[in-house]
C-alpha positions in Angstrom: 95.6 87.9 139.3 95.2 86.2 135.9 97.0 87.3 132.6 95.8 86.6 129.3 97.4 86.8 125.9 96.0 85.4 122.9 93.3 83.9 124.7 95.6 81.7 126.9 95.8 81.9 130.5 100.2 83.0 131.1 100.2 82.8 134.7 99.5 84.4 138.2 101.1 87.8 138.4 101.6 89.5 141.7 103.4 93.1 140.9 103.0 95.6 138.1 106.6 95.7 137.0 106.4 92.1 137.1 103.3 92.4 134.4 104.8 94.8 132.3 107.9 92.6 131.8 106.0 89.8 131.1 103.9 91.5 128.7 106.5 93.1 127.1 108.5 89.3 126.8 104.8 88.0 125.3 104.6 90.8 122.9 108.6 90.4 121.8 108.9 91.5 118.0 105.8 89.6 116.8 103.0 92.1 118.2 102.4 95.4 119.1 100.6 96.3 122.2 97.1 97.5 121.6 95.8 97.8 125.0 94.5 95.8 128.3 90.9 94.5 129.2 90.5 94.4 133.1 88.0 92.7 134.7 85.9 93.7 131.4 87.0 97.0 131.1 89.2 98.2 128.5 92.1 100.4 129.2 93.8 102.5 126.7 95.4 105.5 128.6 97.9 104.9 130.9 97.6 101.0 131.6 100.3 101.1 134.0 98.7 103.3 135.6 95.0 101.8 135.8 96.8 98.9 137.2 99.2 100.3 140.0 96.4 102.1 141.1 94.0 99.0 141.0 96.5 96.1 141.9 94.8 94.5 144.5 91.2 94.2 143.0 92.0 93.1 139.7 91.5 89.0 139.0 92.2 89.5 135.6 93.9 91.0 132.9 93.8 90.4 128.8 96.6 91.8 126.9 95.3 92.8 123.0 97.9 92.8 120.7 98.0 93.2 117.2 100.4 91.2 114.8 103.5 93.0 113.5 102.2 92.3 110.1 98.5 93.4 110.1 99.7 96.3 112.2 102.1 97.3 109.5 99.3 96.4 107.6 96.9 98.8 109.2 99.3 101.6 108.7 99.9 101.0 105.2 95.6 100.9 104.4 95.8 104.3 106.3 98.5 106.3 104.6 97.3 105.3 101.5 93.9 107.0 101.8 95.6 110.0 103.5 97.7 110.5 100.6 95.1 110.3 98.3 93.1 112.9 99.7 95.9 114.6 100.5 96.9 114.9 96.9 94.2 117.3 95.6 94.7 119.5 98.8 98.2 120.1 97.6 97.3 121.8 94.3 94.6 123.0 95.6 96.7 124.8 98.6 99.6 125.4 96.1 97.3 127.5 93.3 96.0 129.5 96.4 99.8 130.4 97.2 100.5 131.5 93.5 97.4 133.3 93.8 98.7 135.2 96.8 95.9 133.7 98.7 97.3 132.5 101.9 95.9 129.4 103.2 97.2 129.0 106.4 95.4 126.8 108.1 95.3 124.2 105.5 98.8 124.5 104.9 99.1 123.6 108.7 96.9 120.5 108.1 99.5 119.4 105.5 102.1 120.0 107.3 100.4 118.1 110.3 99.7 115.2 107.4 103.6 114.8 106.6 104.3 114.8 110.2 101.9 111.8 110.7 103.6 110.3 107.3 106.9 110.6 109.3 106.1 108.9 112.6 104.2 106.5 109.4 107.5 105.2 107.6 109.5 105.6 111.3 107.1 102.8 112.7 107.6 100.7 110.0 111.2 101.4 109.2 111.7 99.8 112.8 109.1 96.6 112.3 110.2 93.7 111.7 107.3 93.0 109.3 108.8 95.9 106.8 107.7 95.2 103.3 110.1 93.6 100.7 110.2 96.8 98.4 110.4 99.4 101.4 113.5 100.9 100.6 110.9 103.1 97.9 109.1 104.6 100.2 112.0 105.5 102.6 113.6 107.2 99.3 110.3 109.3 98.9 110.5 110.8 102.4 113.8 111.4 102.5 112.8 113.4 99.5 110.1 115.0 101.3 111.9 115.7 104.9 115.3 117.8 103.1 112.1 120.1 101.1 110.5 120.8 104.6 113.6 123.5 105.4 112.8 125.0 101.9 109.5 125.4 102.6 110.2 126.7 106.0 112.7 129.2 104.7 110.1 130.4 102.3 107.7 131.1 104.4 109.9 132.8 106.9 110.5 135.1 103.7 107.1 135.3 102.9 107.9 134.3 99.5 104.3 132.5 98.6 105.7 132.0 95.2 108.0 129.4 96.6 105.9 127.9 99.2 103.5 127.4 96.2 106.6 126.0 93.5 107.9 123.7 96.2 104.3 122.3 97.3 103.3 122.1 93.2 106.5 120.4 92.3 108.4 118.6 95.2 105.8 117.7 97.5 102.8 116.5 95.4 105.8 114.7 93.5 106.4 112.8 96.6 103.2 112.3 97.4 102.3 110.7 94.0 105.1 108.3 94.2 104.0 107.5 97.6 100.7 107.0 96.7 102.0 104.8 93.3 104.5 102.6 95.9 102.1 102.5 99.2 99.4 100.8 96.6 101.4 98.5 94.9 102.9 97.2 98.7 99.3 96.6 99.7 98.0 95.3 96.1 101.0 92.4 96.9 101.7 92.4 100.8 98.8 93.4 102.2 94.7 93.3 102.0 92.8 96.8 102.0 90.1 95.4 104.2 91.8 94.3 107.4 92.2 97.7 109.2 90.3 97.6 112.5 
C-alpha cells in the first residue's frame, strides 16, 4: 500500500506498526496528527484500528496533519472566544450564588470550560510552536488551578457565599487576564481567521 504525507507519495508500507512509526517519524515535532484518508475515506476514531482490521485491502493511505503552528494557532482562536463568552457567565453564575440561587449545572459547564482551558495551555505548554510571551498565560492558570480546591472546599461546605466571592473575584480575574494576554498573542502571533 501507498502512504501519503503532504501530498507526496513516502513509500510502500507493508505492516501497521511499520505505518504508525513512519507516521509518527513524518509528523516529528513539526505537525500534529489530524487523521487518515483511506482509499477516500476519512478515518478519525481509532485509525490503527481501521487499518489492522483492513490491511490487506487498502492501496492507499493519506496522513493529514496540521502544522505545530496553525495548530497552536487553532487552539489559541478557540480559547479566546470561550473565554469571552465565558466571562459574562461567571458574573452571571456568581450573582446567582450570592443570591442563594444555586446554579448547578452552569457551574458544571464552567467548571467543564477550565478543564478544557487546562488540557488548552497543557497542549501548548508541550508544542514546540509556544508563543514568545507564553509564560503570561501559564501564570494565569496556575492562578486559576490552586483556586479550584477553594472552590471545591466551598462547596463541600455549602458555603455559596464563597463559591460566589471566589468565582466574582479570582476566577473572572483570571479569565480577564486570559482573555487580555490570549488576544494580544493572536493580534501578534497568530491570524483569527485560520481555524479549520
Amino acid at each position: 500500500m501507498k502512504l501519503l504525507f503532504q501530498s507526496e507519495a513516502i513509500e510502500q508500507v507493508k505492516e501497521v506498526d511499520a505505518m504508525i512509526e513512519k507516521i509518527n517519524e513524518l509528523l516529528g515535532n513539526d505537525y500534529y496528527f489530524s487523521h487518515l484518508i483511506v482509499d477516500g475515506t476519512v478515518v478519525n476514531e481509532d485509525p490503527e484500528l481501521f487499518l489492522t482490521e483492513r490491511l490487506s485491502e487498502i492501496e492507499q493511505i493519506e496522513v493529514i496533519a496540521i502544522p505545530a503552528k496553525e495548530f497552536v494557532n487553532d487552539l489559541l482562536v478557540s480559547a479566546e472566544d470561550y473565554v469571552s463568552r465565558a466571562l459574562p457567565h461567571i458574573a452571571d453564575v456568581a450573582d446567582s450564588f450570592a443570591q442563594n440561587e444555586e446554579r448547578w449545572a452552569d457551574l458544571a459547564d464552567l467548571l467543564e470550560g477550565i478543564q478544557w482551558m487546562t488540557s488548552m495551555s497543557t497542549a501548548i505548554e508541550e508544542s514546540i510552536a509556544r508563543p514568545t510571551t507564553w509564560a503570561e498565560v501559564t501564570e494565569q492558570m496556575t492562578i486559576l488551578e490552586s483556586s479550584l480546591p477553594q472552590l471545591e472546599q466551598a462547596l463541600t461546605n455549602q458555603n455559596q457565599a464563597e463559591v460566589s466571592n471566589i468565582l466574582s473575584t479570582t476566577i473572572q480575574g483570571v479569565f480577564e487576564q486570559l482573555e487580555k494576554h490570549i488576544k494580544e498573542i493572536i493580534d501578534r502571533e497568530g491570524q483569527r481567521d485560520l481555524l479549520n
